[in-house]
C-alpha positions in Angstrom: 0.0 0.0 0.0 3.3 2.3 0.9 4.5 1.4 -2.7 1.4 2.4 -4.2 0.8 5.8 -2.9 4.5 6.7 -3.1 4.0 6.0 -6.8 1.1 7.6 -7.0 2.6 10.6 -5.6 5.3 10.6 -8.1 2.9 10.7 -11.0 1.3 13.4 -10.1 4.7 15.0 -9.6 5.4 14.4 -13.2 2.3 15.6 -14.9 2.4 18.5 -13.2 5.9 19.1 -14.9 4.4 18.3 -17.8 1.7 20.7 -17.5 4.0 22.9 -17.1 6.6 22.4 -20.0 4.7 21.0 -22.6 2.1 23.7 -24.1 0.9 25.2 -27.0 0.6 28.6 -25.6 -0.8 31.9 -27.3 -1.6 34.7 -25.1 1.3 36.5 -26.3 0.2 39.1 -29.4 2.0 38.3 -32.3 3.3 42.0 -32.7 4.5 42.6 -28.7 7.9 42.0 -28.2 9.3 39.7 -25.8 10.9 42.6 -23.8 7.8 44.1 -22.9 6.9 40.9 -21.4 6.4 40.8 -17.5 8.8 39.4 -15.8 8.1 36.2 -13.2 6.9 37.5 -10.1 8.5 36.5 -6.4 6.4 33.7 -4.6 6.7 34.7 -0.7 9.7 35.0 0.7 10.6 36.9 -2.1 11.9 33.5 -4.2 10.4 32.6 -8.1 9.5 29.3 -8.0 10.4 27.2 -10.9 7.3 26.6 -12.2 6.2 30.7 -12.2 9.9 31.3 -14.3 8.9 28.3 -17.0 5.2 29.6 -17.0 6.3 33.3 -17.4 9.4 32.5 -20.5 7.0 30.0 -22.3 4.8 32.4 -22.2 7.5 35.5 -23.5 9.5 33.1 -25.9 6.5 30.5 -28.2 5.6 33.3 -30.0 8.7 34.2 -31.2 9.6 30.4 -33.0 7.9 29.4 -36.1 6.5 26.5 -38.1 9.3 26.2 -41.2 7.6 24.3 -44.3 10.3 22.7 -46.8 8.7 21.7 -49.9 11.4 19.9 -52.2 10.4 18.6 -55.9 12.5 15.2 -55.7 11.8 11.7 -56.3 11.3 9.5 -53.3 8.9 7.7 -50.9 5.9 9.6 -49.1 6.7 9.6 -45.7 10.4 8.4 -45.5 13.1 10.5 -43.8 15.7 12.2 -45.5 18.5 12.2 -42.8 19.5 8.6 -42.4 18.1 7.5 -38.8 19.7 4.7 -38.5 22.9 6.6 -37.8 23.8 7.8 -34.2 23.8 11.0 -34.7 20.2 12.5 -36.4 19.3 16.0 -37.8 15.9 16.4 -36.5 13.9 17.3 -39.3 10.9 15.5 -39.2 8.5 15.0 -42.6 5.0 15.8 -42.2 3.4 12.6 -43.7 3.7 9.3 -42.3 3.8 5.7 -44.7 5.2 4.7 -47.7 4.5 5.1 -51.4 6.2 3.5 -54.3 9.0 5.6 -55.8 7.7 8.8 -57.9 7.5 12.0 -58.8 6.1 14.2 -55.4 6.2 17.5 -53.4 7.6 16.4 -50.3 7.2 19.0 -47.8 9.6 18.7 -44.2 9.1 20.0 -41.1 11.4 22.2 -39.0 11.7 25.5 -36.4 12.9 28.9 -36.9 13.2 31.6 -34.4 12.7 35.8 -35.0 15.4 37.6 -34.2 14.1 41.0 -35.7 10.6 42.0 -35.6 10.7 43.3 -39.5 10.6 39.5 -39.9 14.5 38.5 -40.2 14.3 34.2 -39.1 17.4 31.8 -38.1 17.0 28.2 -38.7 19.3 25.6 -39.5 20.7 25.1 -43.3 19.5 21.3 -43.3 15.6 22.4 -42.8 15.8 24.7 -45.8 18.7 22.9 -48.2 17.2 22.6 -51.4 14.2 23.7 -50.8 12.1 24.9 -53.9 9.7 26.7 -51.9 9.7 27.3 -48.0 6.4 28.8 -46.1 6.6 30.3 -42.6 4.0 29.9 -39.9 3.8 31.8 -37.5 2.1 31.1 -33.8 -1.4 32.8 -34.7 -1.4 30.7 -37.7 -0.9 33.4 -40.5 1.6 31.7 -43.4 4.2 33.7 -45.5 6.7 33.0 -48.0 10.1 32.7 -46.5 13.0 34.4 -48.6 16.8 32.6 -48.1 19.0 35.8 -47.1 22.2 32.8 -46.5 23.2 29.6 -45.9 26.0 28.5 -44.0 26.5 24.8 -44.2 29.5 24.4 -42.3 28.0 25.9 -39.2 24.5 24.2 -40.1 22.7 27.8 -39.9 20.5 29.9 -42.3 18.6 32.9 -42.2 15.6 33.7 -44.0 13.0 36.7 -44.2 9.4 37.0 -44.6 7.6 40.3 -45.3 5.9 41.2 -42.1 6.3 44.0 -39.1 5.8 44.1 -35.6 6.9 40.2 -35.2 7.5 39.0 -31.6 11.2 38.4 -31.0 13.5 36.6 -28.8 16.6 38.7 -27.2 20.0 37.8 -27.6 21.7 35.9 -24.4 25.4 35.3 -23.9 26.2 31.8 -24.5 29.8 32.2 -22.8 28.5 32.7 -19.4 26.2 29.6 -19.3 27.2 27.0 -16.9 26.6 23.5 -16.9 23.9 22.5 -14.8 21.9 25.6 -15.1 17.6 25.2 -16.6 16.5 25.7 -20.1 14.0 25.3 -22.5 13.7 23.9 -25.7 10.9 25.9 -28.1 9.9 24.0 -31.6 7.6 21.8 -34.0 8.2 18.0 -33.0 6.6 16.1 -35.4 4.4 19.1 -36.2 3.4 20.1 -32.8 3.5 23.5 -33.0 4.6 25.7 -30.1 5.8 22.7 -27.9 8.0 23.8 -24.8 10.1 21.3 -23.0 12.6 21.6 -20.2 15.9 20.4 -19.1 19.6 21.4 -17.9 22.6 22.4 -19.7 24.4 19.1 -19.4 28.1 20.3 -21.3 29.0 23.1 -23.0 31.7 23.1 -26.1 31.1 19.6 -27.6 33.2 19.6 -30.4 34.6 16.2 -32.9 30.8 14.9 -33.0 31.0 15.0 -37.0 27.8 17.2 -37.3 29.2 20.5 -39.3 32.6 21.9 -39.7 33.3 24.5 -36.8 31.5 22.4 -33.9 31.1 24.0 -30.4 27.6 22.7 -29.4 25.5 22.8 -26.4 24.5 19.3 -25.3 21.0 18.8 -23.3 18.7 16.5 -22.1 15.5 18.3 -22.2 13.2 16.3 -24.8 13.8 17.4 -28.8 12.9 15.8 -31.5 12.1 15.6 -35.0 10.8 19.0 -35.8 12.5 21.0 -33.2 15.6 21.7 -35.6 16.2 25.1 -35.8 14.1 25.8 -32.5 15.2 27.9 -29.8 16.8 27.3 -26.8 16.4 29.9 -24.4 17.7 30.4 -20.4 15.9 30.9 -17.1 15.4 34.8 -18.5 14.1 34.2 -21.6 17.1 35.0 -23.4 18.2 32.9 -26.7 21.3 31.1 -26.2 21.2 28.3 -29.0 19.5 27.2 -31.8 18.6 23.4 -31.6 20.7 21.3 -34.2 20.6 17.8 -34.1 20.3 14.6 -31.2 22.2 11.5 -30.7 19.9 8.5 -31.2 19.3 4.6 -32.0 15.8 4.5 -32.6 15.0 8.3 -34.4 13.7 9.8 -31.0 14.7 11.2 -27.8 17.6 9.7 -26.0 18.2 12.4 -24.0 21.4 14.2 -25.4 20.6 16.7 -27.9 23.2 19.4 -29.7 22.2 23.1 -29.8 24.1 26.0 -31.6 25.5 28.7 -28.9 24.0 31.8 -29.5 27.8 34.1 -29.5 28.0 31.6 -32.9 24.7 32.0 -34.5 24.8 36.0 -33.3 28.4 35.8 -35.4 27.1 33.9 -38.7 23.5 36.0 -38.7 25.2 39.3 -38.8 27.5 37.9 -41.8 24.9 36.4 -44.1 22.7 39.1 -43.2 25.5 41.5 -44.8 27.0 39.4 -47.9 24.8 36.1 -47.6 28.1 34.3 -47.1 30.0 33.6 -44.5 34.1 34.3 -45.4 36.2 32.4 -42.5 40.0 32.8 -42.1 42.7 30.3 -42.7 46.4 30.1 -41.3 47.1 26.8 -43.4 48.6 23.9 -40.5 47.1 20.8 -39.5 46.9 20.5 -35.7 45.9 18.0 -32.8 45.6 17.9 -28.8 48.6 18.2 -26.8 48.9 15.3 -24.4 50.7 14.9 -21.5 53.2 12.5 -23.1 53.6 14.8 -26.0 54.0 18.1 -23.7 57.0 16.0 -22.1 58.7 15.3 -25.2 58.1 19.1 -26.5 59.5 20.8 -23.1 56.4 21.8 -21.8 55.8 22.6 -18.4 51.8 21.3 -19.2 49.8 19.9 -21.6 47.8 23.2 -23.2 47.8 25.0 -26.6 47.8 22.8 -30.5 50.5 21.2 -31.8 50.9 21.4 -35.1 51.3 18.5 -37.3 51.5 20.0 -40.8 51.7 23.1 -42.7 50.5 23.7 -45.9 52.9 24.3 -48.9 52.1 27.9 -49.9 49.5 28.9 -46.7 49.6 31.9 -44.7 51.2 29.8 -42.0 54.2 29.1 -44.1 55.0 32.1 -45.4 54.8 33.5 -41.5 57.2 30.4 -40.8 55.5 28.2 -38.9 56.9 24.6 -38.9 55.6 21.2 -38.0 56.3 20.8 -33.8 55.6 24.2 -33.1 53.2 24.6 -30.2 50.7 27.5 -30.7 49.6 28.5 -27.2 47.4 31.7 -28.1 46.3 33.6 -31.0 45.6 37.2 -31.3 46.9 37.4 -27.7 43.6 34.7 -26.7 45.0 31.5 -24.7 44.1 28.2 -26.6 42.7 25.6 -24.2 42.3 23.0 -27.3 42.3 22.5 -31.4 39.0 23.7 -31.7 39.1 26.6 -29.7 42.7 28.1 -32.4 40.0 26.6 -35.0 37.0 28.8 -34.5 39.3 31.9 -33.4 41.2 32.0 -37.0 37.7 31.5 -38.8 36.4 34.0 -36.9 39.6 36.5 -38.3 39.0 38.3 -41.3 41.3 38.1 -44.3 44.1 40.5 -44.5 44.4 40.8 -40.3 47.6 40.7 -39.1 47.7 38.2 -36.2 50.5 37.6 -33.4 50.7 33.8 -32.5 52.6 32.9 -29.6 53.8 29.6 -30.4 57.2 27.4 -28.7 60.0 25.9 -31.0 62.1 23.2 -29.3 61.4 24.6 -26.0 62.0 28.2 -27.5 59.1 31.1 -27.2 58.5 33.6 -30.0 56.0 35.1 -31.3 55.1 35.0 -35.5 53.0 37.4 -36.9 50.9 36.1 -40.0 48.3 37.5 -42.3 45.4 35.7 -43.1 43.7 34.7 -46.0 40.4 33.2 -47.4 40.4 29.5 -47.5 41.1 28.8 -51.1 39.2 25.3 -52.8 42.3 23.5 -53.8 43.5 22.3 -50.2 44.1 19.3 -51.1 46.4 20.1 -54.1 48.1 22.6 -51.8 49.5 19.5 -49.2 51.6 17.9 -51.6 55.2 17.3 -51.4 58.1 17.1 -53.5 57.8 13.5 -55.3 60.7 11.0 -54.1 61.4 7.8 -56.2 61.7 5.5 -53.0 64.0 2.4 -53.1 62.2 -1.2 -52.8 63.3 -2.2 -48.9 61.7 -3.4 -46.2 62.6 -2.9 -42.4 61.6 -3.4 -39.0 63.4 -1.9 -36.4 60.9 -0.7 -34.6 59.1 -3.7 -32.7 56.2 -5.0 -33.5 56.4 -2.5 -36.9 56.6 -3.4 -40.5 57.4 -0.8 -42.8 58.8 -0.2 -46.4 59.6 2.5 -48.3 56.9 4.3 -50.6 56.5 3.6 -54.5 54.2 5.2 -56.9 52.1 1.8 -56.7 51.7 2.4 -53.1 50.5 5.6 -53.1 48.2 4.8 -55.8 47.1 1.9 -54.0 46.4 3.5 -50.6 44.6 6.6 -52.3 47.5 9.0 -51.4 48.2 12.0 -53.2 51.9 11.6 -55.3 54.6 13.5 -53.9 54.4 11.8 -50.0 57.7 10.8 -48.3 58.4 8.8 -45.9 58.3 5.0 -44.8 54.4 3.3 -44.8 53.6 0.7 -42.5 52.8 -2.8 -44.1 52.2 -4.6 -41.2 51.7 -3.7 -36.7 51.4 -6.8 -34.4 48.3 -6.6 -32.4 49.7 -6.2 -29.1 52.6 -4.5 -29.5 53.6 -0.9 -28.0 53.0 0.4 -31.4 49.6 -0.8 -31.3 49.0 0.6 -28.4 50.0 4.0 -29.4 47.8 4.3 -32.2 49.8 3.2 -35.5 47.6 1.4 -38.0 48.6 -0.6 -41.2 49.0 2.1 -44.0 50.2 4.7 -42.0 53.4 6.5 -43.5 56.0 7.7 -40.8 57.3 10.7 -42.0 59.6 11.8 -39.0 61.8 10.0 -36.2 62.1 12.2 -33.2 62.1 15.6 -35.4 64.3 13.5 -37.7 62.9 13.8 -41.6 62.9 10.2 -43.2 62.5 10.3 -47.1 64.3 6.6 -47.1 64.2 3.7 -45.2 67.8 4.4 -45.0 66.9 7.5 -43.0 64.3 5.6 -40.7 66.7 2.5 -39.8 69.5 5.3 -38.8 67.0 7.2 -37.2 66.4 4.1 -34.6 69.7 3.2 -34.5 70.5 6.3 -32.3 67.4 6.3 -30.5 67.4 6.0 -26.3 65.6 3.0 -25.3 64.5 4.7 -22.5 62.6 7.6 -23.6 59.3 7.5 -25.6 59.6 8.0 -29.5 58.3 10.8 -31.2 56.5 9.8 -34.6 55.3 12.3 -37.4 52.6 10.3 -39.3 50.8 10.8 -42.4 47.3 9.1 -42.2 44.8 9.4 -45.4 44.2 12.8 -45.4 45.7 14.0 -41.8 48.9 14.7 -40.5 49.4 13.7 -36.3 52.1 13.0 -33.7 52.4 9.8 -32.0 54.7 8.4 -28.9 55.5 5.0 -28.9 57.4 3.4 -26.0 60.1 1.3 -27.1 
């Protein structure tokens, strides 16, 4: 009987947080803007409760995020989904009709969120709800439909803004996604499945999620409140109403709600808005060097009092980086005078720079400081053509003197066979017995060492003297060229 009232209690627990996040709510005029809202009033003892704050933004923020309509000429099934589900990661843009059809010729129409950011009628989404579309209609929350017009796309940050021709729209005010903390309330505003105006809550679970394999420049907010299909390019807004993301995409098995979801910070989208609202592009920087995490192991070897900054692996032949004289091993620890805590963090700064800036990059060389200056350019097309090397006719040897390592030097067959572009140097590995040190360190089959403790090898000549004066001691620095990346690795001997 205990058990059954204590589970009793806890139901009505939870649908009164349902009530409370979960509403389709419209007493909001579409033309009064979210700042003229009231804010939530103090229960006694001078506190807001929870539940007044979600009552009082739901009611400041719906209004503000729309219905997006997607209608694509294209031939497919009625009713399947275009973003491939049965992958972990998921867009969340749901179609509107369920079932299947034979293969034809249809208007398939998909379902997504955008959120006013200017009351003359400017809307950010993401680019995946609007890609391709051949015609795209807005809905706003008291049900009036217009046109939407693409100002810009940006596909590698997954945004888009478009415009419809109205005035005096509800709006949402900018937040600073910097100062959230993990832990803190939010909610989640958007269109699952169609369900227009749906409010759900949860807590800022991690901030900066980067490597997912989403978009390009990848600094998410990761949630648990419920999103789903629909809700891409819905808002997330804090405790005070204020936007600090734009919903993106969820990790799933089964299509739905797992509870970790991906939103866009709002300093980002606030970035990339105020660029394609200007040019309808977005122009990023490049400096031209490959670059990974430097681990402890790797900090040791460098000189390094700790493991911080990027190391990087590669420059490119002709890149802003070379001509400023950056070389592979040096250690960038800030750019334009701003401290790098990882990779992504030098990534997003230099795509943030313009073109023609002159930037001072404090970077160590062999356990040297200095400081480079280099101008930045526009990210040409070609990068792939710009990272090739000087050929090398290689002689046909083989050599193991590292344990556990097979290797031989490269051949134009080789490269050809592994899908390399001509040109590389080095040594590529044949063979790495499972077990070994060099297993453990990372080295795969195909891999192509290109240096031996800062030591160049073009020859397996150069790689067996290499080893021959290496300290059996110490961990061995590795340069290694794998398909299209450049990394260091440490191997114990």
């Amino acid at each position: 009987m205990r058990r059954f009232v204590f589970s009793a209690f806890l139901l009505l627990i939870g649908v009164g947080v349902g009530v409370v996040v979960s509403s389709e709510y419209r007493l909001v005029p579409s033309g009064e803007a979210v700042g003229n809202e009231p804010q939530a009033q103090a229960a006694p003892g001078g506190h807001i409760t929870s539940e007044q704050a979600f009552i009082t933004v739901s009611r400041a923020v719906t209004p503000a995020v729309v219905n997006i309509s997607a209608k694509r000429n294209a031939k497919t099934q009625q009713g399947n989904f275009d973003f491939p589900f049965e992958e972990p990661l998921k867009r969340f843009f749901g179609e509107k009709f369920g079932g299947k059809s034979p293969q034809h010729e249809r208007r398939g129409e998909g379902m997504g969120s955008g959120v006013i950011i200017e009351s003359d009628g400017l809307i950010v989404t993401n680019n995946h709800v609007i890609e391709d579309a051949d015609e795209i209609i807005v809905i706003l929350s008291d049900k009036r439909e217009f046109k939407g017009i693409i100002v810009g796309t940006d596909p590698k940050s997954d945004l888009a803004v478009i415009r419809i021709k109205a005035k005096g729209l509800p709006t949402i005010p900018w937040g600073n996604s910097s100062k959230i903390q993990v832990g803190a309330y939010i909610l989640a505003i958007g269109n699952p499945f169609g369900l227009t105006q749906t409010v759900t809550m949860g807590i800022i679970s991690a901030v900066g999620r980067a490597n997912i394999g989403l978009t390009d420049y990848e600094d998410f907010i990761q949630t648990d409140a419920a999103i789903n299909p629909g809700n891409s390019g819905g808002a997330m807004v804090n405790i005070q109403g204020e936007l600090i993301g734009i919903n993106t995409a969820i990790f799933t098995r089964s299509g739905g709600y797992m509870g970790i979801g991906f939103a866009v910070p709002s300093d980002m989208v606030r970035s990339i808005v105020g660029k394609l609202v200007k040019s309808g592009k977005v122009v990023r920087g490049w400096l031209g060097v490959a670059i990974q995490e430097v681990t402890p192991q790797i900090a040791k070897i460098f000189g390094l009092s700790e493991a911080r900054g990027a190391l990087v692996s590669e420059v490119m032949a002709g890149s802003p980086a070379e001509k400023a004289g950056f070389k592979s091993g040096d250690v960038i620890l800030s750019f334009a005078g701003e401290a790098l805590g990882d990779t992504n963090a030098l990534r997003h700064i230099v795509a943030k720079a313009s073109p023609g800036d002159l930037i001072n990059v404090d970077v160590i060389r062999e356990s040297q400081s200095m400081v480079l200056t280099v101008k930045i350019e526009v990210q040409p097309n070609d990068l792939f053509a710009k990272r090739s090397r000087t050929p090398h006719k290689p002689l046909p040897k083989l050599s193991a003197a590292l344990q556990g390592v097979s290797v031989s030097e490269l051949s134009p067959e080789l490269l050809e066979q592994l899908a390399l572009e001509p040109g590389l140097s080095g040594v590529v590995i044949l063979k790495v017995d499972p077990g070994s040190n060099a297993r453990e360190a990372g080295l795969r089959k195909s891999d192509i060492i290109m240096e031996v403790n800062r030591k160049t090898i073009l020859t397996l000549d150069d790689y067996e003297a290499a080893f021959s004066k290496i300290d059996k001691t110490n961990p061995i620095l590795l340069l290694v060229r794998r398909q299209d990346r450049t990394l260091f690795l440490t191997v114990t001997p």
